[in-house]
C-alpha positions as CSV (number, residue, x, y, z in Angstrom):
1,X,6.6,47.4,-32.6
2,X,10.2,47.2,-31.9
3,X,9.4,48.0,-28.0
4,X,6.5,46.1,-27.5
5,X,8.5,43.1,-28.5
6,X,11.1,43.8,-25.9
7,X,8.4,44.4,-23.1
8,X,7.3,41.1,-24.4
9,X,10.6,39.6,-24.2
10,X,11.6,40.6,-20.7
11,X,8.1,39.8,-19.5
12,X,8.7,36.2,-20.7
13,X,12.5,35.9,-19.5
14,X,11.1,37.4,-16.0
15,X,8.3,34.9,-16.3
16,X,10.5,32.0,-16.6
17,X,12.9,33.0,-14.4
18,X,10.8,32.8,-11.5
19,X,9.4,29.5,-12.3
20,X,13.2,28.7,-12.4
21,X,13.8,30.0,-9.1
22,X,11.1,28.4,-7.1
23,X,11.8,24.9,-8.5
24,X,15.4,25.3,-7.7
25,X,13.5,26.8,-3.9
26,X,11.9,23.6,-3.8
27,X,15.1,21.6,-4.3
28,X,16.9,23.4,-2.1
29,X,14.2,23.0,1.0
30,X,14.1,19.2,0.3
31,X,17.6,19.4,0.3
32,X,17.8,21.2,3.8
33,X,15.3,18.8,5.5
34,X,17.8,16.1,4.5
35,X,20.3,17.7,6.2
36,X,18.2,18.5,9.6
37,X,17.3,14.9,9.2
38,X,20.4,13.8,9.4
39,X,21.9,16.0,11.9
40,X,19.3,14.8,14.1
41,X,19.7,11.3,13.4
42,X,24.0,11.9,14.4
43,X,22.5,13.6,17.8
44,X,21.2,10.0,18.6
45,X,24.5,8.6,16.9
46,X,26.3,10.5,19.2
47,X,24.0,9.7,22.4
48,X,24.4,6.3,21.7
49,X,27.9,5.7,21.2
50,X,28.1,7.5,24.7
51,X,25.8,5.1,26.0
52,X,27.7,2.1,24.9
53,X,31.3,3.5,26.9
54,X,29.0,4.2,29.7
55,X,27.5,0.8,29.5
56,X,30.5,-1.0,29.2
57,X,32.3,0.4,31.8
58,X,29.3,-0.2,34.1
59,X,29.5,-4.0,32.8
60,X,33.1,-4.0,33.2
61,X,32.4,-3.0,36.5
62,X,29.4,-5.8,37.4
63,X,31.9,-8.7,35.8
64,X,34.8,-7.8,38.3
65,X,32.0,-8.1,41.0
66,X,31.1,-11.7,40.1
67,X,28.1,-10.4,38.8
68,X,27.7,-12.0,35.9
69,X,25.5,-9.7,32.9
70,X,24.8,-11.3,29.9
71,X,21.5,-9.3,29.3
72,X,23.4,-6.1,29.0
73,X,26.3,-7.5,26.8
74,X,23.6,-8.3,24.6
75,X,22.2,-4.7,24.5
76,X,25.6,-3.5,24.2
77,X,25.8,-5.5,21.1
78,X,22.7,-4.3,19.8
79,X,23.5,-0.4,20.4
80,X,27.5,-0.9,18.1
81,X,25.1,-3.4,15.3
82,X,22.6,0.5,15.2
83,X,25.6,2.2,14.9
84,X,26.9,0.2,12.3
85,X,24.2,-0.3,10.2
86,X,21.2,1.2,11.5
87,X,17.9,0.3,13.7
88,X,14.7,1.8,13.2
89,X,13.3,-0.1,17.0
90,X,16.2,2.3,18.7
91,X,15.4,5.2,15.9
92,X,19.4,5.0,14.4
93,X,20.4,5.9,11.0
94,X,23.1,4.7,9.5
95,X,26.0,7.3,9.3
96,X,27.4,7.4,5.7
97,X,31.1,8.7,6.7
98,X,33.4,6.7,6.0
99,X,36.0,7.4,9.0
100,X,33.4,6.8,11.4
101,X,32.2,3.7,9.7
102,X,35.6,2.6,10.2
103,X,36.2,3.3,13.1
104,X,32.7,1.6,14.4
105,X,34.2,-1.5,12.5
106,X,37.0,-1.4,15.1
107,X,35.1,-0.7,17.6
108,X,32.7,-4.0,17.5
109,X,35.7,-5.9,16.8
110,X,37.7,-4.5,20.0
111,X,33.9,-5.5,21.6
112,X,34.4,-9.1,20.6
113,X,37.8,-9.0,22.2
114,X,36.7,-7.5,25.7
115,X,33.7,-10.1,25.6
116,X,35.9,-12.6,25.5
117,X,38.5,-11.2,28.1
118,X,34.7,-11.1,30.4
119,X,34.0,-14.9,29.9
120,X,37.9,-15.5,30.9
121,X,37.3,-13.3,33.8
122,X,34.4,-15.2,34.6
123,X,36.3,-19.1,34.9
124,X,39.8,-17.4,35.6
125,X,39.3,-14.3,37.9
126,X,40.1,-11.1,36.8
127,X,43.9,-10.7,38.0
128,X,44.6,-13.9,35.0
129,X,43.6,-11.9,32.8
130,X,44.0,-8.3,31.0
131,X,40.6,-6.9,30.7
132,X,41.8,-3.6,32.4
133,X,44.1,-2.7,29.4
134,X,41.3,-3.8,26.8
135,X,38.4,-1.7,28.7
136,X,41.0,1.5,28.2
137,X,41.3,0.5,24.6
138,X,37.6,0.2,24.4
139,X,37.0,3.2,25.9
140,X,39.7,5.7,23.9
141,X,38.3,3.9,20.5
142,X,34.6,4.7,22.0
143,X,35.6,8.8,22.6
144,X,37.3,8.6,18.7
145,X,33.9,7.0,17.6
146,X,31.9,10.0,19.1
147,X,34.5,12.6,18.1
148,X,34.1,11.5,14.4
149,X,30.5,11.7,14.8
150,X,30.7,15.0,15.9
151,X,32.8,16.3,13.4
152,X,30.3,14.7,10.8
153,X,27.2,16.8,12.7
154,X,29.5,20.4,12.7
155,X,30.1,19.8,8.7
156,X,26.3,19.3,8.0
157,X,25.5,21.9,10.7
158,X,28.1,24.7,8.2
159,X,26.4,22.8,5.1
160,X,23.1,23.8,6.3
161,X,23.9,27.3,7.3
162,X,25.4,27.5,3.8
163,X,22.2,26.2,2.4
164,X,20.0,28.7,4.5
165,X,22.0,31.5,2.7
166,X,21.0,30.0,-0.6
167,X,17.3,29.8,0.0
168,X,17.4,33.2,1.2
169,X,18.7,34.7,-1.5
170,X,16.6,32.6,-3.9
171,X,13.9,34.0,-1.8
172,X,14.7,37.4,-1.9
173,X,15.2,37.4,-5.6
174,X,11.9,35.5,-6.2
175,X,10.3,38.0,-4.0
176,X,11.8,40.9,-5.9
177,X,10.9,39.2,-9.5
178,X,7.4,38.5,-8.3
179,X,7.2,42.2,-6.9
180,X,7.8,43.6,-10.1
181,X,5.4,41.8,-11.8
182,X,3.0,42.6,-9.4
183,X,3.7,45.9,-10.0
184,X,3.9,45.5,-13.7
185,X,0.3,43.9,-13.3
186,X,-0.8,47.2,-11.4
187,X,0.1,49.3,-13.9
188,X,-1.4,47.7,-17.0
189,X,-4.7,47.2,-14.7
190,X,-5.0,51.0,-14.2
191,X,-3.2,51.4,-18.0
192,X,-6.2,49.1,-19.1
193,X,-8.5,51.3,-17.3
194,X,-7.9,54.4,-18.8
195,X,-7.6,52.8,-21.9
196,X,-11.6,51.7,-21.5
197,X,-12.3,54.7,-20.3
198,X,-11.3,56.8,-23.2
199,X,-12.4,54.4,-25.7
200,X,-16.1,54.7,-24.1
201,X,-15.7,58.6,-22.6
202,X,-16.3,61.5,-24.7
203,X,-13.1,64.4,-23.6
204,X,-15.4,67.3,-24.1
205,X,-18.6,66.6,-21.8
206,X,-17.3,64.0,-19.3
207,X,-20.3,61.6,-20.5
208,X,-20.2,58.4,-22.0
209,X,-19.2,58.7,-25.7
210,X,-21.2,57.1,-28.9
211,X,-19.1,53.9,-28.8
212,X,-20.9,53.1,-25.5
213,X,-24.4,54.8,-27.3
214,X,-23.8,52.4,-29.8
215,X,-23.1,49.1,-27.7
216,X,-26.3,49.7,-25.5
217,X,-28.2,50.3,-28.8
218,X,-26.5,47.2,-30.6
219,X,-27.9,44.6,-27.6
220,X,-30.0,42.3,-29.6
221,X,-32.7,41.5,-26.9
222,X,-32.8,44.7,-24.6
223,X,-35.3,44.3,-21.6
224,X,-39.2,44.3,-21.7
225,X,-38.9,48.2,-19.3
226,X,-36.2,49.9,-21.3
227,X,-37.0,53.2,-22.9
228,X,-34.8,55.7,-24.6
229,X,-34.5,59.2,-25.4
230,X,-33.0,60.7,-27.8
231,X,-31.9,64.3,-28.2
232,X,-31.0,66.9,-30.8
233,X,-29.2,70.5,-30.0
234,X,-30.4,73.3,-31.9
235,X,-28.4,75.9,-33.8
236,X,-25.0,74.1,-32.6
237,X,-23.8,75.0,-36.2
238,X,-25.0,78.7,-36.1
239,X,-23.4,79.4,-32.6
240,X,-20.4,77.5,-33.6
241,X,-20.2,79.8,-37.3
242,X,-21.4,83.0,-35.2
243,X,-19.4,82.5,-31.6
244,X,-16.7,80.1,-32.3
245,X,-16.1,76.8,-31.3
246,X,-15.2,77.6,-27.7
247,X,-19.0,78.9,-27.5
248,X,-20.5,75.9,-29.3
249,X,-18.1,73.5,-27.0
250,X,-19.7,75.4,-24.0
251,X,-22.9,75.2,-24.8
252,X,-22.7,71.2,-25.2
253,X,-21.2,71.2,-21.8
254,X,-23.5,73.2,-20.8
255,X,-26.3,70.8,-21.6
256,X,-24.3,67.5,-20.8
257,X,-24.6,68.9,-17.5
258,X,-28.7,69.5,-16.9
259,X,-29.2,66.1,-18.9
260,X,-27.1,64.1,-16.2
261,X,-28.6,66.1,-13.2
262,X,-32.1,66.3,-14.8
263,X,-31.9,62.1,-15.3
264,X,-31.6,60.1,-11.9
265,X,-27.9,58.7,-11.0
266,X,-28.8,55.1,-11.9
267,X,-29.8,55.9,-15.4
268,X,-27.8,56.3,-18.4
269,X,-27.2,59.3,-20.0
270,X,-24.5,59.7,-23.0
271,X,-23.5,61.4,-26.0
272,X,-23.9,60.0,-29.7
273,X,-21.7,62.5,-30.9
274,X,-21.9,66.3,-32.3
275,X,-24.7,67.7,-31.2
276,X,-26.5,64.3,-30.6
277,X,-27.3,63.0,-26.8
278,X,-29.1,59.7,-25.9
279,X,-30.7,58.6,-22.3
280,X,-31.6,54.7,-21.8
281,X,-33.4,53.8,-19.2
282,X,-34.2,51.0,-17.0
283,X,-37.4,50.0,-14.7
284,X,-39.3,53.1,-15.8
285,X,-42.8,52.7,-17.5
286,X,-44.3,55.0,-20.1
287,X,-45.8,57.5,-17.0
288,X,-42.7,57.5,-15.0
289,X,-40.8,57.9,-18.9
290,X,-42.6,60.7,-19.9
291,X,-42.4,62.4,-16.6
292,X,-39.3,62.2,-16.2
């Protein structure tokens, strides 16, 4: 009793422990796609931030030219705003690190210097003025902008491979909980079936024993065509007292065997127990029952 408690136990713990381990699966894969999503979304960060030192030194460029371009200054301004704080038209996330937040911070406001030193270039030429230096400036803060955003896409890249290792593992150990259960399943199927087999087959004859005899002759409304036959050894006893039980156990084998070849395949043929054997059968009417 002891035992089957245990099996019940462990069953129940191994039970549980599965459902344990694909909820914290689940987590963890909800968890990942946050982190794909957001090294994805730093890809763009990163493209972007490029874009805006490209794009500034190509305005930088224009302005000393006379060429006046107040349509890409405004774009410019738009891309470092995304940066900042996000912008679902130019698909940018906001980047929750604080270094590069900061540094994005000096960046728009080193912006609002150089747009200033463009609109003195513009009334006062460019030799009056020292947009050169603050482009430079621009430009180094614009590299340490991208550098920190980087560094912010290798630490989720190593917290993603981290996380892979996690799910694989809970994976494997789901996979090998869920195996032995299988398993476990298999064997009480086939456990089950040779249960149900000895509780309805009789040892000595191979046939079905008189707990099956008895269920077929318990159904309460058996149909309109079913007919059975009932039969009685003779002299079992006398052989038995005479030859021995080996002899008596032969000669119900013996018979078991020409019932079941002398009634067709799909009929039933069983034994009731001693030296009692019982066919039921099914479809056959009187003629064909008392020919057969």
């Amino acid at each position: 009793m002891s035992e089957v408690k245990n099996k019940k136990k462990k069953s129940s713990i191994i039970q549980v422990s599965i459902g344990v381990l694909a909820v914290i699966l689940a987590i963890l894969i909800i968890i990942m796609m946050g982190i794909v999503s957001d090294i994805q979304g730093t890809a763009r960060i990163v493209n972007y931030t490029g874009l805006v030192r490209g794009e500034t030194q190509r305005l930088i460029k224009l302005e000393l030219s006379t060429q006046q371009e107040n349509e890409m200054i405004h774009d410019i301004r738009t891309f470092i705003d995304g940066l900042r704080n996000g912008n679902d038209e130019l698909n940018l996330v906001r980047l929750n690190d604080v270094d590069f937040q900061n540094k994005m911070r000096e960046l728009d406001d080193k912006f609002s210097d150089l747009y200033k030193k463009i609109y003195l270039v513009r009334f006062k030429g460019a030799r009056n003025t020292d947009i050169i230096p603050e482009s430079e400036e621009f430009f180094v803060i614009c590299d340490e902008a991208t550098g920190l955003a980087e560094k912010y896409s290798q630490k989720k890249a190593t917290s993603l491979s981290l996380l892979e290792k996690y799910i694989t593992a809970d994976i494997v150990v789901l996979m090998l909980l869920i195996g032995y259960e299988f398993i476990k399943a298999i064997q009480y199927a086939a456990m089950n079936r040779l249960l149900q087999r000895k509780v309805y087959l009789d040892d000595a004859t191979g046939l079905p024993n008189k707990n099956k005899c008895e269920e077929l002759l318990s159904e309460e409304e058996p149909d309109a065509d079913t007919g059975v036959c009932s039969f009685d050894l003779n002299n079992l006893r006398r052989i038995n007292d005479s030859r021995g039980h080996e002899a008596g156990d032969a000669y119900i084998r013996r018979f078991a065997i020409c019932l079941r070849a002398s009634m067709p395949a799909e009929q039933f043929v069983g034994r009731a127990g001693g030296d009692e054997f019982l066919a039921v059968t099914h479809g056959l009417d009187r003629e064909q029952m008392t020919q057969c």
